[in-house]
N, C-alpha and C positions, 0 to 999 in steps of 0.2 A: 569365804572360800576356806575349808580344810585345810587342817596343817600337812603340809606336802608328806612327813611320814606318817601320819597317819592316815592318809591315804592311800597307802600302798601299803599290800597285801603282801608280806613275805611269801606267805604259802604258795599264794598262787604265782607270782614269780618264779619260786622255785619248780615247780610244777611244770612250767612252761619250759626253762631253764634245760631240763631234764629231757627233754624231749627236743630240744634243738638241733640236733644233729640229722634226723629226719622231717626236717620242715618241709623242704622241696622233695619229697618222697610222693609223689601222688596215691602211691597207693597204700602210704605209712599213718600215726595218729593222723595227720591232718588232712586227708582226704578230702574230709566234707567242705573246709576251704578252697581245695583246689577246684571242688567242684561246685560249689556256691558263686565260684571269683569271676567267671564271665557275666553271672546274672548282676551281681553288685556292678561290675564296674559299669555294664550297661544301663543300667537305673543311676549311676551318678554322669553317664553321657549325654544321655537322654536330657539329659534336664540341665545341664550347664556345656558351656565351653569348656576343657581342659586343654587344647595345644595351646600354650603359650603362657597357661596361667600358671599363678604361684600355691601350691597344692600340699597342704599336710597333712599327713595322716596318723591321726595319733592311736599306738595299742598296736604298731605295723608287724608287731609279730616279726615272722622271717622276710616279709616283703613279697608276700604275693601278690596284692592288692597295687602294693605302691608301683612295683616295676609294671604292671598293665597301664597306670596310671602314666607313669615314664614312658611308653611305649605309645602311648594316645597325645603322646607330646607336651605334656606337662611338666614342671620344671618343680619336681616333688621334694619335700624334707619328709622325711619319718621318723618316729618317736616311738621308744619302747623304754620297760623299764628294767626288761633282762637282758643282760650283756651279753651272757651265750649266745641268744638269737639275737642280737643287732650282730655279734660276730658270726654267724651263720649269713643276714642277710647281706652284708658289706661282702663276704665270699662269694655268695652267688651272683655279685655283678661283678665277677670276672666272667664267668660262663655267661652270662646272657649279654654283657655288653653295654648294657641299660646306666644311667646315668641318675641315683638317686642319694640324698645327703642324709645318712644314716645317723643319727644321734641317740644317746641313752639320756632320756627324763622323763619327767612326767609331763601331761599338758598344764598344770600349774606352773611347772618351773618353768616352760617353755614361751608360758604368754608372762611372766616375769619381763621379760626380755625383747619379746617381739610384737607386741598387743597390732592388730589391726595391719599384720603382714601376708594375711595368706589370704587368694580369692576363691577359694575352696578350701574347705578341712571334714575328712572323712575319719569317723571313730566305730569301726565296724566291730561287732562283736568283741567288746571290751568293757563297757560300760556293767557288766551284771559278773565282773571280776575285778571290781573295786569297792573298798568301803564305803564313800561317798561319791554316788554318780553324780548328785549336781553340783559337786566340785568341778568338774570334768566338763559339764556342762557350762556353766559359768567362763572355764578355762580356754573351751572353745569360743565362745562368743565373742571373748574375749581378743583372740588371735584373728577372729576376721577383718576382712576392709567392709565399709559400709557399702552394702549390695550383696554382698559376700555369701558363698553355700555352704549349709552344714549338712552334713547326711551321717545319720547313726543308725544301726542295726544292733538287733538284742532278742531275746528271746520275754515272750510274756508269762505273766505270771498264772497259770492256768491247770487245771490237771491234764487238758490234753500236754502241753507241757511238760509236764513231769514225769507223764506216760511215756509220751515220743522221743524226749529230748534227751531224759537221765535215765528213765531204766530199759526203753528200747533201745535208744544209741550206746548208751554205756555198761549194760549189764546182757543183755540180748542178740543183738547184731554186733556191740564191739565196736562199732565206726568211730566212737570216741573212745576216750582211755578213762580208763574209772574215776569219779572225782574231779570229772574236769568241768561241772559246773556244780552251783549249788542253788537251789531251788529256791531258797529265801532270798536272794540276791535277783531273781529275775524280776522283771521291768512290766509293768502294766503298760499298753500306748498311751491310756490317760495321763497314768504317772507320770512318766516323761514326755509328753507335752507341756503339763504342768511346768516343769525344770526347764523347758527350753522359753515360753513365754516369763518365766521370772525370771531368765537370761535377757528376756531385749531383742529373742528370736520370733517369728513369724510361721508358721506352721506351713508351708505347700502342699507336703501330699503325705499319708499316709498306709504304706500296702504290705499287703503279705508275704511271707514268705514261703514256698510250700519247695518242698526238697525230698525225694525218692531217691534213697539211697542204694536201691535195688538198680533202680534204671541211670541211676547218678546223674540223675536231671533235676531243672529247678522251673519253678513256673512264679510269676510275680503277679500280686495281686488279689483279691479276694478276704476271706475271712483271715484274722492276725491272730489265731489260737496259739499258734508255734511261734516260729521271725516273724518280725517286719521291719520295716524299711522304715524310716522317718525322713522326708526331705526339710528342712529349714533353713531361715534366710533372715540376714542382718540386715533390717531395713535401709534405706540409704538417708541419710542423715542424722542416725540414732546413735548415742551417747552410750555406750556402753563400758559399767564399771569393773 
């Protein structure tokens, strides 16, 4: 596993940092989360139980993801590594109500601590904004109970990709903020399948992502040229280091 700072990315912390104050803006930089965040939480319903279980999500940003999660009855931790936005998502549960336990680390430091405590851990679009993904990967495997789901979303590594993702979203239509990914960093499904079977993870499903920013709709499924979805699962009785 990576040494915890150097796996964290100044820049892109601060980056994110920078932009906290409009997290819960649906019509501000993060849009496309807001409008991604029914399809994800639906793709991690679908396929596990969340009321009642113990749910973390590491990379939670301002806590979109995670308060849906909260709200589907799950009894969530989240994990960032910018203060601004954990202070931004800790504020927005006063306005919504919602009951989630906001912490600032990394998932390294996090499975330090709690190895084999969460029966879901979702790391959605975070992993292709760190130095080493299968740090992270390991980290999560880590944190599971044996049975346990892991679900990670990323962008792949492709020129539709680079077309759609950096210079149509960030240079063209603007629905991201410039620089908010970097193309060498994105994720093949191969590649990280790879990082999840040399975790001790188990592969379930793998599916697309397709997002019309025009219609601000999301369809799941199909070809993985742009997102996908990864589901994975901690087999039950497996040792993980």
């Amino acid at each position: 596993m990576a040494d915890l700072e150097e796996n964290l990315d100044q820049t892109e912390k601060q980056k994110f940092e920078e932009i906290a104050a409009s997290w819960w803006d649906p019509e501000g930089p993060m849009k496309p989360l807001h409008d991604m965040n029914p399809a994800r939480l639906q793709y991690v319903s679908e396929r596990c139980a969340l009321r009642g279980r113990d749910v973390l999500d590491v990379g939670c940003g301002g806590g979109i993801l995670a308060e849906s999660m909260a709200a589907a009855g799950a009894r969530v931790t989240a994990i960032d590594v910018a203060e601004r936005v954990i202070e931004v998502a800790r504020l927005h549960l006063l306005e919504s109500g919602l009951k989630v336990q906001f912490e600032v680390c990394t998932a390294e430091d996090k499975a330090q601590g709690a190895q084999g405590s969460f029966d879901v851990v979702t790391c959605m679009e975070m992993l292709e904004h760190v130095p080493d993904p299968g740090s992270v990967v390991q980290a999560v495997a880590a944190l599971l109970r044996p049975g346990g789901d892991a679900f990670f979303s990323t962008l792949n590594r492709t020129l539709h990709a680079f077309l759609f993702g950096i210079l149509g979203a960030e240079y063209l239509t603007r629905i991201c903020p410039r620089g908010t990914h970097r193309y060498d960093r994105f994720i093949r499904p191969s590649e990280l399948a790879s990082l999840l079977r040399g975790s001790g993870l188990q592969i379930i499903d793998i599916s697309g992502v397709h997002y019309d920013p025009l219609a601000r709709s999301v369809m799941l499924g199909g070809h993985t040229r742009m997102n996908y979805l990864i589901h994975a699962r901690r087999p039950e009785g497996a040792d993980i280091e």
